[in-house]
N, CA, C and O atoms as a GROMACS GRO file, in nm:
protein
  336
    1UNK      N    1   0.085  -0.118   0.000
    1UNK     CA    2   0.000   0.000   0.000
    1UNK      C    3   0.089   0.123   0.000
    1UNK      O    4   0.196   0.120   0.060
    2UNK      N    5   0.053   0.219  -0.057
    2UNK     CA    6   0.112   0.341  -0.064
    2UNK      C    7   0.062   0.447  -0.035
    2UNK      O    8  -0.032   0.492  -0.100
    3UNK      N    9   0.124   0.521   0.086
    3UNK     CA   10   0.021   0.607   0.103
    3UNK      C   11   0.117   0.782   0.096
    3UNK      O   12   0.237   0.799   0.071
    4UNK      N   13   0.040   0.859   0.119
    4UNK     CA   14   0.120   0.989   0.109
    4UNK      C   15   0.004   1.138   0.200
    4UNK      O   16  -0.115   1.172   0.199
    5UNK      N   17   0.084   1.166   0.240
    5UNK     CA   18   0.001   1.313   0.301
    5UNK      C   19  -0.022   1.448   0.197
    5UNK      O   20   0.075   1.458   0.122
    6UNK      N   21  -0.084   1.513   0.182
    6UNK     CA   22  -0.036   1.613   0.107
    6UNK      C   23  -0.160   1.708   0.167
    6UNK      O   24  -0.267   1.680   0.219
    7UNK      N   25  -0.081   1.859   0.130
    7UNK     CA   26  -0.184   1.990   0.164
    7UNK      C   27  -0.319   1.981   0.066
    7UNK      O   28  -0.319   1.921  -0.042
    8UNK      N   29  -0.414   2.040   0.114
    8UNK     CA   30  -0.526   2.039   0.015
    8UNK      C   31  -0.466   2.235   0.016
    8UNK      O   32  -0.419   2.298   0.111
    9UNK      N   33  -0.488   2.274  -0.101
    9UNK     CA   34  -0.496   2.431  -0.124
    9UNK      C   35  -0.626   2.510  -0.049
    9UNK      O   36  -0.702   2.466   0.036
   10UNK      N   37  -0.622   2.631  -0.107
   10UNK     CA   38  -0.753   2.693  -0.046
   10UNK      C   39  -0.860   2.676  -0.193
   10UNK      O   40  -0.981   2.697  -0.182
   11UNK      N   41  -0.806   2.643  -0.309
   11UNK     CA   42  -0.886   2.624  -0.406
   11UNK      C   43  -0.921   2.456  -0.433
   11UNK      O   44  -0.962   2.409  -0.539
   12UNK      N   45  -0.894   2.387  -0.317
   12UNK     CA   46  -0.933   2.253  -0.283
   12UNK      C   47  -0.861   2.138  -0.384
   12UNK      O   48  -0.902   2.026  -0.414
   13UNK      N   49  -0.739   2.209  -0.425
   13UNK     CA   50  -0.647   2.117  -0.506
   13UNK      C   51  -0.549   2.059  -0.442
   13UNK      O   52  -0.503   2.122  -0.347
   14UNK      N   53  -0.472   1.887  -0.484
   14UNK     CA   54  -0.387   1.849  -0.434
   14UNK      C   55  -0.307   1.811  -0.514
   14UNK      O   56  -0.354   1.798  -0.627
   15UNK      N   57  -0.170   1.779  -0.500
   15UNK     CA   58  -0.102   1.739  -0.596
   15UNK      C   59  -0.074   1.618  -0.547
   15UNK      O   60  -0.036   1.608  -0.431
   16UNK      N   61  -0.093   1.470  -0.657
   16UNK     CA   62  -0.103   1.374  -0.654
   16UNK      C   63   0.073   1.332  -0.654
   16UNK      O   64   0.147   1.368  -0.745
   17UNK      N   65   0.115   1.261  -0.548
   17UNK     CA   66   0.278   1.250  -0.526
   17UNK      C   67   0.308   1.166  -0.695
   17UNK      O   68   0.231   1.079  -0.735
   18UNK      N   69   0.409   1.204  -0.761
   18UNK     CA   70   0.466   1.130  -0.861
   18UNK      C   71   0.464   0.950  -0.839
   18UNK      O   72   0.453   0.875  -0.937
   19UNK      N   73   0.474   0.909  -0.725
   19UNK     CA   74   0.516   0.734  -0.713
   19UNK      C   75   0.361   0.709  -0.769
   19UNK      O   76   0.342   0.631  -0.862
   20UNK      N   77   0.237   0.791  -0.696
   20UNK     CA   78   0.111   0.755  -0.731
   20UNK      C   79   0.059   0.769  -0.842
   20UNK      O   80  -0.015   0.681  -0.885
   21UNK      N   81   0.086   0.880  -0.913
   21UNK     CA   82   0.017   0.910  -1.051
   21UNK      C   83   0.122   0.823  -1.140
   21UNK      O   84   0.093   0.808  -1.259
   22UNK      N   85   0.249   0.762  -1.086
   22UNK     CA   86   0.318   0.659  -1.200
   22UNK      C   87   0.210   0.528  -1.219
   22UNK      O   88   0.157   0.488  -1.323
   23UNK      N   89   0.200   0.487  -1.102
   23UNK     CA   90   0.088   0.325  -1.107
   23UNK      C   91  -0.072   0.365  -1.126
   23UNK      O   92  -0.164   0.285  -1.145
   24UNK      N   93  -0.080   0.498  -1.115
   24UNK     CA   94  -0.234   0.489  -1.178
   24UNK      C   95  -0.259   0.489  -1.318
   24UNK      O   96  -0.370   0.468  -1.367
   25UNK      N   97  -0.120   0.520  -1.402
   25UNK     CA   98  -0.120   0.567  -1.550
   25UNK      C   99  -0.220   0.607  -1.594
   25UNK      O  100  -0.290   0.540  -1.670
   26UNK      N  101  -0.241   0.707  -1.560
   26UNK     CA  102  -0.377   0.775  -1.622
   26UNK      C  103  -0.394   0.931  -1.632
   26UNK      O  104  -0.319   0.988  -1.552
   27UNK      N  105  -0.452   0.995  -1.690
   27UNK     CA  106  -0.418   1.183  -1.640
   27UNK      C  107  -0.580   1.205  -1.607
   27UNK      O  108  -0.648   1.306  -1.595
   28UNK      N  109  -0.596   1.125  -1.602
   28UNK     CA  110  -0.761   1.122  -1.536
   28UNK      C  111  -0.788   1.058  -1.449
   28UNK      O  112  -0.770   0.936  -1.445
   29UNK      N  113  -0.862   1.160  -1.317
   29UNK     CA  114  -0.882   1.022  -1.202
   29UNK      C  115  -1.036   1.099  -1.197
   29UNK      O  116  -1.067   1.209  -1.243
   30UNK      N  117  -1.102   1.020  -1.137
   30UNK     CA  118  -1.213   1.074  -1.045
   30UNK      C  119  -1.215   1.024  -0.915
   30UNK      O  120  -1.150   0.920  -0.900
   31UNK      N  121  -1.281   1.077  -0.802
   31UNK     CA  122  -1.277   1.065  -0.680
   31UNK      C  123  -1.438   0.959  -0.627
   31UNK      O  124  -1.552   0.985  -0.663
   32UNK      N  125  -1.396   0.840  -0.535
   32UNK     CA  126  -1.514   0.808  -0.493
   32UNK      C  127  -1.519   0.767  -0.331
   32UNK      O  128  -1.454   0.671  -0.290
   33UNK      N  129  -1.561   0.809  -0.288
   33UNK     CA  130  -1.605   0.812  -0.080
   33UNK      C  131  -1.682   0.684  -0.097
   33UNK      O  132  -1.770   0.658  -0.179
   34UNK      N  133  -1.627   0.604   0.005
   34UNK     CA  134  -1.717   0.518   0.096
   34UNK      C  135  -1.660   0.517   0.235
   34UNK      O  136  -1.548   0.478   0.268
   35UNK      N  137  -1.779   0.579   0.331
   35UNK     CA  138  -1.757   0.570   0.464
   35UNK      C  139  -1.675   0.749   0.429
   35UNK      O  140  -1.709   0.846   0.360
   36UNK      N  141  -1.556   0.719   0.519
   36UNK     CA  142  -1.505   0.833   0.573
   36UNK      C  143  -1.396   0.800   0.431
   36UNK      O  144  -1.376   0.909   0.378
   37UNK      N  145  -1.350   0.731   0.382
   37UNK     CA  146  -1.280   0.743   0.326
   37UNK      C  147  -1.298   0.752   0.147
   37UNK      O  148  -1.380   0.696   0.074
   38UNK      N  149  -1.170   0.859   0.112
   38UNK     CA  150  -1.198   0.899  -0.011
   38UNK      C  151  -1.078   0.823  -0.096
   38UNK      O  152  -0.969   0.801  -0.042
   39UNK      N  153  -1.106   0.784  -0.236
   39UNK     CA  154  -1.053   0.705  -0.273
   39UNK      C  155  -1.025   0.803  -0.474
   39UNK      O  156  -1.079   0.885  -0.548
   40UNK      N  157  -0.928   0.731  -0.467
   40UNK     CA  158  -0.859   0.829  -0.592
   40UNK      C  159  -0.855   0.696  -0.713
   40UNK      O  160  -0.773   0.604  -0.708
   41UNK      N  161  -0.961   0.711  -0.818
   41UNK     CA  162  -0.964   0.601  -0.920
   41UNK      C  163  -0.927   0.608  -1.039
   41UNK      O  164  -1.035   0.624  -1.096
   42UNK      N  165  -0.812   0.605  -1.158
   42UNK     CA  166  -0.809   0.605  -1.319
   42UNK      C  167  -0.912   0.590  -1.376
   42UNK      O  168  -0.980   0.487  -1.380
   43UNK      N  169  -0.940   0.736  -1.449
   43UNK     CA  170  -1.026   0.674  -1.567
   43UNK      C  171  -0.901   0.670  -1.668
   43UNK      O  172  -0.811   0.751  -1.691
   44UNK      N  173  -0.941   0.506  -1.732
   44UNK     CA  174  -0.818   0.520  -1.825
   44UNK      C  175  -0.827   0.476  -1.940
   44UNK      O  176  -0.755   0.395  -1.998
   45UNK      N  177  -0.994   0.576  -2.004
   45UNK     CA  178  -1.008   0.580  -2.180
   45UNK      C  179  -1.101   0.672  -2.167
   45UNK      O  180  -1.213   0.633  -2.199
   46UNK      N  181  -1.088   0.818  -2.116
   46UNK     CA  182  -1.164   0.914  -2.178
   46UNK      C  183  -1.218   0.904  -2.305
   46UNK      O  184  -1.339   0.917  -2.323
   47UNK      N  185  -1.109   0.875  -2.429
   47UNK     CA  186  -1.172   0.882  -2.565
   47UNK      C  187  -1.268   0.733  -2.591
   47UNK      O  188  -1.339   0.703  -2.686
   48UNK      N  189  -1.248   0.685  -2.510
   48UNK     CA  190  -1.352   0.570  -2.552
   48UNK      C  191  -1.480   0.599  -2.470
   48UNK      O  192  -1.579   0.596  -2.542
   49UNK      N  193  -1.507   0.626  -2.344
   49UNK     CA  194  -1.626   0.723  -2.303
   49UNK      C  195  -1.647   0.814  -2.417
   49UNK      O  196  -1.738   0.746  -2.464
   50UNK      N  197  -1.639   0.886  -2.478
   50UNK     CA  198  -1.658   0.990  -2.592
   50UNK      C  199  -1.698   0.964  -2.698
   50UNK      O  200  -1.769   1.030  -2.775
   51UNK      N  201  -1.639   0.834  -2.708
   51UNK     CA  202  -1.684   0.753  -2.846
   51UNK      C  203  -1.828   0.761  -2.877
   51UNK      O  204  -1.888   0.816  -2.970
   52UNK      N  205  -1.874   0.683  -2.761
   52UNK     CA  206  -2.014   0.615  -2.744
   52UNK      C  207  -2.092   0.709  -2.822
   52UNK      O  208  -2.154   0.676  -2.923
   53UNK      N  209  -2.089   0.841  -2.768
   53UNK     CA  210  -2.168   0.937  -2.803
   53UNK      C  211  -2.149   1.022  -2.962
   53UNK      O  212  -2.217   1.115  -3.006
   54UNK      N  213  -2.040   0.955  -3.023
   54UNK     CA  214  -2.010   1.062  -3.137
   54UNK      C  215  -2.123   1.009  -3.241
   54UNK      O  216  -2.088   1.036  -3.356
   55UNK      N  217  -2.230   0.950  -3.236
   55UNK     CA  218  -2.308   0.892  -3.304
   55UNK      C  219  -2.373   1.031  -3.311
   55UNK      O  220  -2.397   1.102  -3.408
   56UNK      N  221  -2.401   1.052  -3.144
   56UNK     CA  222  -2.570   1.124  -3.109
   56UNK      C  223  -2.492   1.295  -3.103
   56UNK      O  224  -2.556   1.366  -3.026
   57UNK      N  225  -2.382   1.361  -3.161
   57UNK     CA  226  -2.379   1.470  -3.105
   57UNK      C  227  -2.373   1.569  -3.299
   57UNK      O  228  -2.323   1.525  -3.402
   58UNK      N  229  -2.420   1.659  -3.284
   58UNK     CA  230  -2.437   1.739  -3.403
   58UNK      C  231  -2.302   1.844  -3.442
   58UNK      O  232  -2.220   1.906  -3.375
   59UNK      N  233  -2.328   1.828  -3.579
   59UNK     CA  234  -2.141   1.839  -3.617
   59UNK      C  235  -2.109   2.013  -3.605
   59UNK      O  236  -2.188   2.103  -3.630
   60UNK      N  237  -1.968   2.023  -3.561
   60UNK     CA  238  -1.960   2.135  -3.516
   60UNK      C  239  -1.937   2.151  -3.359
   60UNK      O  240  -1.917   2.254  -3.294
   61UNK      N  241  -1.947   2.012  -3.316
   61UNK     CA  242  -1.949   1.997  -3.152
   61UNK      C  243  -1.813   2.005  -3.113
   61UNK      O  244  -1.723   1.938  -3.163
   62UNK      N  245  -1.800   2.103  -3.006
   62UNK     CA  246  -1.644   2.108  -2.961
   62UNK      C  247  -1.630   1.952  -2.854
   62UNK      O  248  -1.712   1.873  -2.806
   63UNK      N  249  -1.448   1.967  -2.852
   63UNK     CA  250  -1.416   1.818  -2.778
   63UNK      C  251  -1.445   1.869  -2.642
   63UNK      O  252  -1.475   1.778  -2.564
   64UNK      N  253  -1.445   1.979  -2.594
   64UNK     CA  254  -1.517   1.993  -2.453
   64UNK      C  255  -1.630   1.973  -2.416
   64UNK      O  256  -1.655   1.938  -2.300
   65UNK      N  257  -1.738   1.993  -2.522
   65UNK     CA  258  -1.881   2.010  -2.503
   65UNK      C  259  -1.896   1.806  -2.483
   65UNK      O  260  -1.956   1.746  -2.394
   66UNK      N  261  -1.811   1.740  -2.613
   66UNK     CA  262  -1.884   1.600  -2.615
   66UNK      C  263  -1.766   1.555  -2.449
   66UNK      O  264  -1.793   1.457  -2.380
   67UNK      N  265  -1.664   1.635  -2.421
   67UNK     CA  266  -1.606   1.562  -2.277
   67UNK      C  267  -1.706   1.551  -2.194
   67UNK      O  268  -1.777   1.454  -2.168
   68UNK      N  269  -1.706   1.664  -2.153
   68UNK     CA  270  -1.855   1.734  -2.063
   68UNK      C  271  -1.961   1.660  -2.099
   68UNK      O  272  -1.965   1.568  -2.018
   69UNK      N  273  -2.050   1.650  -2.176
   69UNK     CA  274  -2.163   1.533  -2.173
   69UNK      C  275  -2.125   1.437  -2.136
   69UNK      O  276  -2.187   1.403  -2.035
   70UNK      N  277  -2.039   1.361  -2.169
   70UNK     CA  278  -1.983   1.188  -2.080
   70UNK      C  279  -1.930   1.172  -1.972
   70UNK      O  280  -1.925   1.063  -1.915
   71UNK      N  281  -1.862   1.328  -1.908
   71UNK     CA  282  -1.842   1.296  -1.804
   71UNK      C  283  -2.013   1.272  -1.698
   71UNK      O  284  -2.050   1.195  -1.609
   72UNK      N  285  -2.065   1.376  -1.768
   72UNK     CA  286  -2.196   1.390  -1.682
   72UNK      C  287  -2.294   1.256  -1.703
   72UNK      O  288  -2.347   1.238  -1.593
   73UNK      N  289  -2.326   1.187  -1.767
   73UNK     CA  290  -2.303   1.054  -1.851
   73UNK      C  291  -2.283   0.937  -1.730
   73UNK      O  292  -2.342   0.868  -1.647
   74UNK      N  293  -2.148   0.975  -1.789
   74UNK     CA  294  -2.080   0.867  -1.692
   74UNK      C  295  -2.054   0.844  -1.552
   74UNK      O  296  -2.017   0.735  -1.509
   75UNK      N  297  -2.076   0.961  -1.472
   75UNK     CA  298  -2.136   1.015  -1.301
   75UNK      C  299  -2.231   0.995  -1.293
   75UNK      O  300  -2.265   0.995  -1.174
   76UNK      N  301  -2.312   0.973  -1.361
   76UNK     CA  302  -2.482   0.952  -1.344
   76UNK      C  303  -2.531   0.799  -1.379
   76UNK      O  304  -2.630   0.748  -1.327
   77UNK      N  305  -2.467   0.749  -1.450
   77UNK     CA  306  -2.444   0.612  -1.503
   77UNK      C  307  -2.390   0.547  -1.316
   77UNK      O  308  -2.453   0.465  -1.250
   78UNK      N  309  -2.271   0.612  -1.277
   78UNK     CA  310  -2.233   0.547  -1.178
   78UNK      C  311  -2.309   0.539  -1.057
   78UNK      O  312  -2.350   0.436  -1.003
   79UNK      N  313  -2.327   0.688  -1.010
   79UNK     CA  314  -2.457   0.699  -0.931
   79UNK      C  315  -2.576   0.589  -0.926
   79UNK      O  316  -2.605   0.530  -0.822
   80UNK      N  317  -2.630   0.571  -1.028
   80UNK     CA  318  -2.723   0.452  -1.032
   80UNK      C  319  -2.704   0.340  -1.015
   80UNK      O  320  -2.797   0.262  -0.996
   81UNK      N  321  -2.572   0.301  -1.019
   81UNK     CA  322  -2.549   0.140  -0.997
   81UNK      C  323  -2.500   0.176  -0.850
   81UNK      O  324  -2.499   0.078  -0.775
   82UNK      N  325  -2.466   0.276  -0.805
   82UNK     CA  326  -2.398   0.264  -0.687
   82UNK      C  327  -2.502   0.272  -0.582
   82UNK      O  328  -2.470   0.199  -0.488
   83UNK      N  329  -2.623   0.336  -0.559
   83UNK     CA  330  -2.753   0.324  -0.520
   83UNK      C  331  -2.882   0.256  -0.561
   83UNK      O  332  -2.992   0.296  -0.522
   84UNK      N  333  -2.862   0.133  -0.655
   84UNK     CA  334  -2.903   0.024  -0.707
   84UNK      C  335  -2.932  -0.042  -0.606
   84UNK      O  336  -2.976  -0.157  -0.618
   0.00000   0.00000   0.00000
């Protein structure tokens, strides 16, 4: 197990120690709590979340707008199985 302390900022940012963000290989994490504890997870295929949707999005769509829909997507997707 690896663990590490770090400051949270006043803009509620942390910097993830290098040993950790080496074994998560990912530049994407999202965060998930159970109990008291918070847990730091890889997402590790943004562009394949994105995919799904390039069917349903109208052309001219920026890569933020189709990020932003899947992330919201995909939090809400989780939400439901997690209170299932």
């Amino acid at each position: 197990m690896t663990t590490a302390a770090v400051k949270i900022t006043r803009k509620g940012q942390v910097t993830i120690p290098k040993e950790i963000r080496d074994r998560l290989k990912a530049n994407t994490v999202y965060f998930e709590m159970e109990g008291d504890a918070v847990m730091v997870k890889p997402v590790l295929d943004v562009a394949g979340s994105l995919s799904e949707f390039a069917g349903n999005v109208k052309p001219g769509t920026s890569m933020k707008e189709m990020k932003d829909r899947a992330w919201e997507v995909a939090v809400r997707e989780k939400n439901i199985k997690k209170y299932s």
